[in-house]
C-alpha positions as CSV (number, residue, x, y, z in Angstrom):
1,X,97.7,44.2,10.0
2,X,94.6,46.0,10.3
3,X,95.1,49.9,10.3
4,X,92.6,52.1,12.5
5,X,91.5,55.4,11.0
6,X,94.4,58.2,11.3
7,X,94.8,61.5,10.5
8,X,96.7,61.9,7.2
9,X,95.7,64.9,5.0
10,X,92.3,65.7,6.1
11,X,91.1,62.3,5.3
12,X,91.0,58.7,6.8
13,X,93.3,55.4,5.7
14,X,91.2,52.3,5.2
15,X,92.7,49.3,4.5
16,X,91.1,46.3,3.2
17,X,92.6,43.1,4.9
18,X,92.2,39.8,4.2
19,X,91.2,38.5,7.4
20,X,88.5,40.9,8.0
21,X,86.8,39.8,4.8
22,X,86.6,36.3,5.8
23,X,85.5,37.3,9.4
24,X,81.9,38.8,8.2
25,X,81.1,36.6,5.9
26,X,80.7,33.7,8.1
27,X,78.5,36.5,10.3
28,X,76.8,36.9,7.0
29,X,75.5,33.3,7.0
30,X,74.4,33.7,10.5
31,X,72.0,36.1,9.7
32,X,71.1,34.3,6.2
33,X,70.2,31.2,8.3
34,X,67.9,33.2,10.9
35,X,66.4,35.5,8.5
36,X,65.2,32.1,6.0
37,X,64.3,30.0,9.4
38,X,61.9,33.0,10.1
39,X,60.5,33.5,7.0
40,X,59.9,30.0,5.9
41,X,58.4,29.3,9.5
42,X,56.1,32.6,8.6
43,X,55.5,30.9,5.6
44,X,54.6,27.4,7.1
45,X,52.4,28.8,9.6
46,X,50.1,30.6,7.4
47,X,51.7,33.7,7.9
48,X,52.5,35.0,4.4
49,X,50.2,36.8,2.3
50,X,48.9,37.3,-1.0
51,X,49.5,40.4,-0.9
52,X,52.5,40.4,-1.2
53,X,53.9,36.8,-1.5
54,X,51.9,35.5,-3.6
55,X,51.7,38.6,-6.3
56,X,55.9,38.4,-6.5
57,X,55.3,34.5,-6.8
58,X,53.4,35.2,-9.8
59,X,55.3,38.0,-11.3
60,X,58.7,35.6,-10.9
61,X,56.4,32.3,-11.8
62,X,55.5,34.4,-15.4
63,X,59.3,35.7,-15.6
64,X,60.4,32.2,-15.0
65,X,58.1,31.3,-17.8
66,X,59.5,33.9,-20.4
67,X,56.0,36.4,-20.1
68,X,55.0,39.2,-18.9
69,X,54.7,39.8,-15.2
70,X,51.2,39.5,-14.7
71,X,49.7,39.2,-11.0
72,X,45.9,37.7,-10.9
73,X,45.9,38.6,-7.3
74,X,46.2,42.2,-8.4
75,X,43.9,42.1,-11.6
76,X,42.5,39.7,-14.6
77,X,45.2,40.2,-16.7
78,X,47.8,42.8,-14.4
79,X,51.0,43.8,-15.5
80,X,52.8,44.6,-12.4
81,X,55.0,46.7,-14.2
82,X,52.2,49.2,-14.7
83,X,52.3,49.2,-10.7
84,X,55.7,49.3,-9.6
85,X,58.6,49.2,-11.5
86,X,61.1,46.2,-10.7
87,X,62.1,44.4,-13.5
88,X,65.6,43.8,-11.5
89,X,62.9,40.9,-10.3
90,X,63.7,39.0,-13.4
91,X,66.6,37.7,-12.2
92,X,65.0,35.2,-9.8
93,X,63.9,33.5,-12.2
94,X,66.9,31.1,-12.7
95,X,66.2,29.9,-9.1
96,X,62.6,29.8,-9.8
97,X,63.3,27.4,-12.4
98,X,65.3,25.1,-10.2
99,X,62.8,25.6,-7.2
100,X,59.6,26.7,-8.2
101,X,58.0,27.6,-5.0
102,X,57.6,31.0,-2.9
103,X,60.0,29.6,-0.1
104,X,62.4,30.2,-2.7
105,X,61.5,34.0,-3.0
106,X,61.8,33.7,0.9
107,X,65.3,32.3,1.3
108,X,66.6,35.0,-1.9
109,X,64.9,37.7,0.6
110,X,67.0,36.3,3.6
111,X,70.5,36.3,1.2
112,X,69.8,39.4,-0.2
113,X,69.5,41.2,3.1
114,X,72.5,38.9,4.9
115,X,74.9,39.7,2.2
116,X,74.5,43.3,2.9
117,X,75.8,42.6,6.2
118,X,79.5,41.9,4.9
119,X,80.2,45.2,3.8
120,X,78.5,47.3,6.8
121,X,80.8,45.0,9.0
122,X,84.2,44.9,6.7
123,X,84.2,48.8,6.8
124,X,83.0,49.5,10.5
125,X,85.9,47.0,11.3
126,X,88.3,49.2,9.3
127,X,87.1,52.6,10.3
128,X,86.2,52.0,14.2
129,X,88.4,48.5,15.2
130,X,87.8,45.4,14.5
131,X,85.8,44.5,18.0
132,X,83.6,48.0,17.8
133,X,83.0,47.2,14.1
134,X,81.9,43.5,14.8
135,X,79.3,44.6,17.5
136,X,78.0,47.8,15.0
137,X,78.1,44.9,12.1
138,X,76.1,42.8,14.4
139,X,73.8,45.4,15.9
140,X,73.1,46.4,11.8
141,X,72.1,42.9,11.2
142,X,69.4,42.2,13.8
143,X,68.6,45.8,13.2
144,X,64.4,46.1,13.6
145,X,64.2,47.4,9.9
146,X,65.6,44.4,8.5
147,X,63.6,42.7,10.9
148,X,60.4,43.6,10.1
149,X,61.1,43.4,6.3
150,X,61.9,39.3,6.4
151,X,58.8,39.0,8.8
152,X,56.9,40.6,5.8
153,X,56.7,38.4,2.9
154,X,58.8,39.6,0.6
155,X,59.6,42.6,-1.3
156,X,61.4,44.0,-4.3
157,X,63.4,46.3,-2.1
158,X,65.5,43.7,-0.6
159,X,67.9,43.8,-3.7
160,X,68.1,47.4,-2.3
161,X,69.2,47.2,0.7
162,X,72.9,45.3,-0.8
163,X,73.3,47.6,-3.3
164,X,73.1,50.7,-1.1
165,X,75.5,48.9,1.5
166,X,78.2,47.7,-1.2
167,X,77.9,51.2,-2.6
168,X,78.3,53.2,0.2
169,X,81.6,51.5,1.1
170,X,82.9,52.5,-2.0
171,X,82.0,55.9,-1.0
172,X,83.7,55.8,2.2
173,X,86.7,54.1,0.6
174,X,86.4,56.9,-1.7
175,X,86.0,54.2,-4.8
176,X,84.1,57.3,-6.2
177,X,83.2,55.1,-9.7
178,X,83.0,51.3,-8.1
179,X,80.4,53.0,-6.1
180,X,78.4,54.1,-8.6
181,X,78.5,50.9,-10.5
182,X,76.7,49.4,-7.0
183,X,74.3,52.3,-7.4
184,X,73.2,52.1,-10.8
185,X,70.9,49.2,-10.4
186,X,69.1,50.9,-8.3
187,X,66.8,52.6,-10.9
188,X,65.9,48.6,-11.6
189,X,64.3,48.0,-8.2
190,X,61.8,50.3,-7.6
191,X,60.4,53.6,-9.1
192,X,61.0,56.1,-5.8
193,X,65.0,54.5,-5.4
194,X,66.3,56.9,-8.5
195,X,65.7,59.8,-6.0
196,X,68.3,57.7,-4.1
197,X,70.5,57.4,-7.0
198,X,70.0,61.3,-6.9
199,X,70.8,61.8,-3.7
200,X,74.6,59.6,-4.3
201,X,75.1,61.9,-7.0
202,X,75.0,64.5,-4.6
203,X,77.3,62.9,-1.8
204,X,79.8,62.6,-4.9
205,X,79.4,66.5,-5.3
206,X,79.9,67.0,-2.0
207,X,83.2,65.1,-1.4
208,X,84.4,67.1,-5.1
209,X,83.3,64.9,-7.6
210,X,81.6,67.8,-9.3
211,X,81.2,66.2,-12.8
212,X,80.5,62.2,-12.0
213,X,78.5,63.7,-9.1
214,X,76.5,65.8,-11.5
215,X,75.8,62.8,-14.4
216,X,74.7,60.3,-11.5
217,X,71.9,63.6,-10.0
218,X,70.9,64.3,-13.6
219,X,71.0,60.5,-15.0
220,X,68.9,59.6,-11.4
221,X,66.4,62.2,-12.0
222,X,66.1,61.4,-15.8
223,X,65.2,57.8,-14.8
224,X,62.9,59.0,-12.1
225,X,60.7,61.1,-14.5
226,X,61.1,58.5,-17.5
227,X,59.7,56.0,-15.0
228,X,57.0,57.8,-13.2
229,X,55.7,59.7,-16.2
230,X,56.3,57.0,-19.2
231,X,57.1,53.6,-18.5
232,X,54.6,52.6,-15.7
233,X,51.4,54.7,-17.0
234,X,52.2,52.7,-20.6
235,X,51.8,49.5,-18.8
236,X,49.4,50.7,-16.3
237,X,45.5,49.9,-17.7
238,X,44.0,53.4,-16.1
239,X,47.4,54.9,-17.9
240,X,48.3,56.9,-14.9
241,X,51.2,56.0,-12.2
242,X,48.4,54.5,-9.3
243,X,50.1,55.5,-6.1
244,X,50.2,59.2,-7.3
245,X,47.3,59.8,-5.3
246,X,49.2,59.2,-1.6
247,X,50.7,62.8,-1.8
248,X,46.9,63.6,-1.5
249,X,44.5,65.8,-3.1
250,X,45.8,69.4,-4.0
251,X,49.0,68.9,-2.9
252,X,51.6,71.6,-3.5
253,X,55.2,71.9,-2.4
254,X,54.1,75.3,-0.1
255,X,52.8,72.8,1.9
256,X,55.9,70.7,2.2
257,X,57.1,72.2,5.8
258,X,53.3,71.6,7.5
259,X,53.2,68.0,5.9
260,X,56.6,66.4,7.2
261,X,55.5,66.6,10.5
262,X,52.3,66.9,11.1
263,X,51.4,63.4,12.8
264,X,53.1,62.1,16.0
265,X,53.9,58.9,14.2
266,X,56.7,60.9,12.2
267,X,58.5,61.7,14.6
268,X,58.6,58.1,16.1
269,X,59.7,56.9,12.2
270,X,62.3,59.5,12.5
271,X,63.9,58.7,16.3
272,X,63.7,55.0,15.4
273,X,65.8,55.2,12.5
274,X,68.5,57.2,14.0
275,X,68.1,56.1,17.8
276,X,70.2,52.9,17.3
277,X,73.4,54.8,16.2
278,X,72.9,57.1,19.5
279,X,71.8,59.6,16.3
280,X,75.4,59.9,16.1
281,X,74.9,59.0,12.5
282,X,73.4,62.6,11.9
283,X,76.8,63.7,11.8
284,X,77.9,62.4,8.5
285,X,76.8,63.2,5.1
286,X,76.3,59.9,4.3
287,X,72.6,60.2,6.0
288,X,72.0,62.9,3.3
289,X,71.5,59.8,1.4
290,X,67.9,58.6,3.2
291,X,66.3,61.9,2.5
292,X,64.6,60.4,-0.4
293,X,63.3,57.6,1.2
294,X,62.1,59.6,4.4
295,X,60.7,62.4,2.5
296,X,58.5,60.7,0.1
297,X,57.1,58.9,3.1
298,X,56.8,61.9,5.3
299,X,54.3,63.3,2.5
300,X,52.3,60.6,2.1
301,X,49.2,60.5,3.7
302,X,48.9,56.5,3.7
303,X,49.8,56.4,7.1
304,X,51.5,52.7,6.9
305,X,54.0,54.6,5.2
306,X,55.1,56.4,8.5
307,X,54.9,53.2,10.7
308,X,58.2,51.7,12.3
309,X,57.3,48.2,10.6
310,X,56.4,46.4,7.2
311,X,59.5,46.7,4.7
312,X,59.6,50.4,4.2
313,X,62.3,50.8,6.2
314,X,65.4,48.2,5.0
315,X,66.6,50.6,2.6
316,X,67.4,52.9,5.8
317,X,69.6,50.4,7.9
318,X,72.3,50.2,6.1
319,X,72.1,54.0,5.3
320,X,72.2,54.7,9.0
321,X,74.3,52.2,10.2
322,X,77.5,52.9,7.6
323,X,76.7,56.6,8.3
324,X,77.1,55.5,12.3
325,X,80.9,53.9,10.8
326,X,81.7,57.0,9.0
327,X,81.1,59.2,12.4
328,X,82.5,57.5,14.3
329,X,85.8,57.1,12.3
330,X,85.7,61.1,11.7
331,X,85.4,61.7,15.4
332,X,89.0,59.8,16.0
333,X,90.0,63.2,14.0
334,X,88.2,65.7,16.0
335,X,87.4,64.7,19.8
336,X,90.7,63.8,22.5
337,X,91.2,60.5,22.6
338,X,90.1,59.6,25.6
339,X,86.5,61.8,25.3
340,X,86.6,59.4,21.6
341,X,87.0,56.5,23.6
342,X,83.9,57.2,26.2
343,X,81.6,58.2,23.0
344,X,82.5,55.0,21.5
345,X,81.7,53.1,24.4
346,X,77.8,54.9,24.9
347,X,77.4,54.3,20.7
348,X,78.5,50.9,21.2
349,X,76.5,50.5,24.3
350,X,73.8,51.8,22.5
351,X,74.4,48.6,19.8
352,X,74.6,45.8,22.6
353,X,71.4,47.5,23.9
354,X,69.8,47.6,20.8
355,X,70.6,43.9,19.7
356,X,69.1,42.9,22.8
357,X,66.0,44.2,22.2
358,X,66.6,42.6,18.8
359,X,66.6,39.4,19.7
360,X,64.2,39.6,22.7
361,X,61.0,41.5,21.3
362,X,61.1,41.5,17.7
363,X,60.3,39.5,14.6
364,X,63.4,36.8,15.3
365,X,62.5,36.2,19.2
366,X,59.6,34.2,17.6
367,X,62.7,31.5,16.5
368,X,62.7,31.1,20.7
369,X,59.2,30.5,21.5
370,X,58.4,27.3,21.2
371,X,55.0,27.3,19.8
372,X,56.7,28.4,16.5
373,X,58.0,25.0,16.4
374,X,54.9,23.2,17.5
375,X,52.5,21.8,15.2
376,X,49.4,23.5,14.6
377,X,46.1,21.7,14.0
378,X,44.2,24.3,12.4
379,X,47.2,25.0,9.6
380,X,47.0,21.5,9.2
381,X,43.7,21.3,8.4
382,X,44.2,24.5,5.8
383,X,47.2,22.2,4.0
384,X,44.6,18.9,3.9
385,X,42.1,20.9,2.0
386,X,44.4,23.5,-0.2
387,X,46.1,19.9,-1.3
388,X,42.9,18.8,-2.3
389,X,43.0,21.0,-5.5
390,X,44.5,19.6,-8.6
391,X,47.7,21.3,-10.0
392,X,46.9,23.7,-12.9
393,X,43.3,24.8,-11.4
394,X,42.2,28.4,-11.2
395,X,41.6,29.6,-7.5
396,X,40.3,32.1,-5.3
397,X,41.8,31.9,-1.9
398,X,41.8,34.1,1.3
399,X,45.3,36.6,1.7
400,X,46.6,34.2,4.0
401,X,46.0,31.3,1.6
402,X,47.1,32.7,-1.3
403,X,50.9,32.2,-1.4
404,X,50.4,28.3,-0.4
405,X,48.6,28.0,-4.2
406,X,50.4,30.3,-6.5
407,X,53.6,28.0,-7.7
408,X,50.9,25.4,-8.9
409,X,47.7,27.1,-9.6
410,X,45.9,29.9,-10.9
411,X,45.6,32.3,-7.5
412,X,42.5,34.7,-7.5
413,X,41.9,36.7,-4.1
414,X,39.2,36.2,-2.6
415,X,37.2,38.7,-2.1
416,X,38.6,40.1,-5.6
417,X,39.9,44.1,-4.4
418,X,38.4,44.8,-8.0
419,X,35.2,43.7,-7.8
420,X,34.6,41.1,-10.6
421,X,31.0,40.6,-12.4
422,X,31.3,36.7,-11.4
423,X,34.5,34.7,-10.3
424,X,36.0,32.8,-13.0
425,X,37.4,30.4,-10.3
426,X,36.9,26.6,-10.6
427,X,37.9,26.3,-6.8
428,X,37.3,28.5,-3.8
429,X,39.3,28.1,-0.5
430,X,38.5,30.6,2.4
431,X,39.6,30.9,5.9
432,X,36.4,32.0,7.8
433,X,37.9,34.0,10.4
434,X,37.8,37.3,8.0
435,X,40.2,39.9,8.5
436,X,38.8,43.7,7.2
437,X,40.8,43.3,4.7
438,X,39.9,43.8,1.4
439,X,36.5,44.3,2.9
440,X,34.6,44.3,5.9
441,X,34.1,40.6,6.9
442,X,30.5,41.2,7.4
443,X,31.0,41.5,3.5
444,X,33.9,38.6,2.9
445,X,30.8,36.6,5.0
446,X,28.3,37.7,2.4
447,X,29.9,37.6,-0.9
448,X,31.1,33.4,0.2
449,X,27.2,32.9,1.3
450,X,26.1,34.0,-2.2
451,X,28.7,31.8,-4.2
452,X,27.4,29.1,-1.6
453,X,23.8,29.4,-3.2
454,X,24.9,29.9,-6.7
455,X,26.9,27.0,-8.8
456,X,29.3,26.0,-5.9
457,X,29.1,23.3,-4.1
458,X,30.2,22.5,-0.9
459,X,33.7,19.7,-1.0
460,X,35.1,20.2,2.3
461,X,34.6,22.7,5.8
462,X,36.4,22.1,8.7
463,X,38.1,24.5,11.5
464,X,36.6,27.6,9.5
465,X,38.0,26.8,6.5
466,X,35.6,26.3,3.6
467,X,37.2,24.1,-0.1
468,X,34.1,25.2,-2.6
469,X,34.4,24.0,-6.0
470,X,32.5,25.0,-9.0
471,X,29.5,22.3,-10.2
């Protein structure tokens, strides 16, 4: 029988049952389904990217392929690891191997992020009820963060966001070295998550674990330092960590109280993170554990980096949303029961409220519309001429083009974000209806004008799109 949180000496009983394990996952494949159905629609409809589909295609294509990960969309010759550090990407290659395409990036995106549902539901069910746990599990999994991550491509960080929700319910089961086991591969994911690693070591020091807590701060900050200041300038080809520079020029810690919020936009990232919980989820230490991730973001001065979109913010959901759990089951402790039972209802409220808007407005409402499902000439048109080039070429292809070439050619962008002497490209696709991205597209318009007139000549142009291929 499932027990509810209780006062016993100063802490709360979770119990583990059966049945509400094989209640969430089922949930779990819900969300698996709608999160691959939007991405691999995304992905049909010409709305991935090269950057950044098609430069994890390559790195898992070259993993797949026992070599280094090299991205041409990033560089001639670009070892990703020199850029970010995620070699925990490695281990997509044995699905790469059996499907060798990016939908199959897309789909390990959508399982990564459902799987995390299971335990943000199994231990709200435990520490809140079974129905209040359900709708917060729910609520978590059509949160906008993990939204806006599976409508974007996909990213490293999605092997984060599990990891941080299997190891935060050990925390709250008080599993003190389990979860550090589901922490550890952290460091593997991406160069800024060993802060988080840090700040678990300090959520261990907090609830007494004094000596693990202190080897998990010092081993996190060790990795952080050995990967900032060693590992990714030896593999970098300037020999410096590149994103260094979004702290800004002259930055110095004096400035840290000015900088976190200085911009109006900060303060939206911050009430949208915690305004789903009801910010109820203030009230546990287990928020202590986003600092990282909001801090580093908070200093940056690239704003996309404060924006409530892209995939910056899946590491936070589960953070939040287990911290929600862990409040909630505390209050039982502290508030009358009856003045527990009305908070419970607004927080909950809150959820319902939230999940509507979840399904309504963001990226999942487009599974609704039906012009997602509706055929779409002009994509068409971009699949007649992109299957055109033989496997095995060498391409330079628009963002949006990008990601539909890179499991069977050579992908160059095009325009090149490092401007090249001369494109080495033996084919050229472009989708005239430039974006200002990488440049303006008075110059995207000039740069496919002077290929035009050079050795290139002209195979196929229809609904904006240009197929060039070298003479």
């Amino acid at each position: 029988m499932l027990q509810h949180a209780v006062p016993s000496v100063g802490r709360v009983l979770i119990t583990r049952p059966t049945s509400v394990t094989l209640r969430v996952w089922p949930l779990a494949f819900v969300f698996f389904t709608l999160y691959g159905l939007l991405s691999v629609t995304n992905h049909r409809q010409l709305g991935t990217t090269g950057f950044d589909l098609g430069i994890f295609e390559q790195i898992v294509r070259a993993y797949a392929g026992f070599e280094a990960p090299v991205s041409e969309l990033k560089g001639p010759g670009f070892v990703m690891l020199g850029d970010h550090f995620h070699p925990i990407l490695a281990t997509l290659a044995p699905l790469y191997w059996i499907f060798p395409s990016p939908i199959t990036l897309l789909f390990a995106q959508a399982g990564l992020l459902a799987v995390s549902v299971v335990p943000v539901t199994r231990i709200a069910m435990s520490m809140v009820g079974r129905q209040a746990g359900f709708v917060i599990g729910v609520a978590y999994g059509l949160s906008w963060g993990l939204q806006t991550t599976v409508d974007f491509d996909f990213h490293e960080v999605a092997f984060a966001v599990p990891l941080l929700a299997f190891a935060i319910e050990r925390l709250l089961r008080e599993e003190w070295t389990a979860a550090v086991c589901w922490a550890a591969p952290l460091i593997l994911v991406k160069e800024d998550l060993p802060l988080t690693v840090v700040a678990i070591g300090g959520y261990l020091w907090l609830k007494g674990q004094r000596r693990l807590g202190g080897w998990v701060m010092a081993s996190g900050l060790v990795s952080f330092l050995l990967i900032l200041k060693v590992l990714i300038p030896a593999m970098n080809p300037a020999g410096v960590y590149g994103f260094a520079g979004d702290l800004g020029k002259g930055f110095s810690w004096l400035d840290l109280p000015g900088r976190l919020f200085d911009h109006d936009k900060k303060l939206v990232l911050l009430l949208s993170v915690f305004a789903p919980t009801a910010l109820l989820a203030l009230l546990s230490p287990v928020s202590l554990i986003a600092v990282p991730t909001l801090l580093w973001r908070l200093l940056s001065v690239n704003q996309s980096h404060w924006e409530a979109g892209f995939h910056y913010n899946a590491v936070l959901m589960p953070i939040v949303f287990l911290a929600l759990a862990d409040a909630l089951a505390k209050g039982k402790l502290i508030l009358p029961a009856q003045t527990y039972r009305k908070a419970l209802r607004v927080v909950l409220s809150v959820c319902v409220v939230a999940s509507v808007i979840g399904i309504t407005t963001l990226p999942l409402s487009k599974l609704t519309n039906a012009t997602t499902w509706q055929a779409d000439p002009r994509v068409a048109t971009a699949h007649r001429l992109m299957d055109m080039i033989p496997d095995g070429a060498t391409v330079a292809a628009s963002n949006r083009l990008a990601p539909q070439l890179t499991d069977r050619t050579t992908v160059q962008l095009f325009p090149a974000i490092r401007p090249r002497t001369a494109t080495d490209a033996e084919w050229i696709v472009v989708d005239t209806h430039f974006a200002n991205w990488p440049t303006s597209a008075a110059a995207q318009a000039a740069e496919l004008a002077g290929l035009r007139e050079t050795e290139y000549r002209t195979v196929a142009e229809q609904d904006g799109y240009i197929l060039l291929k070298r003479a």
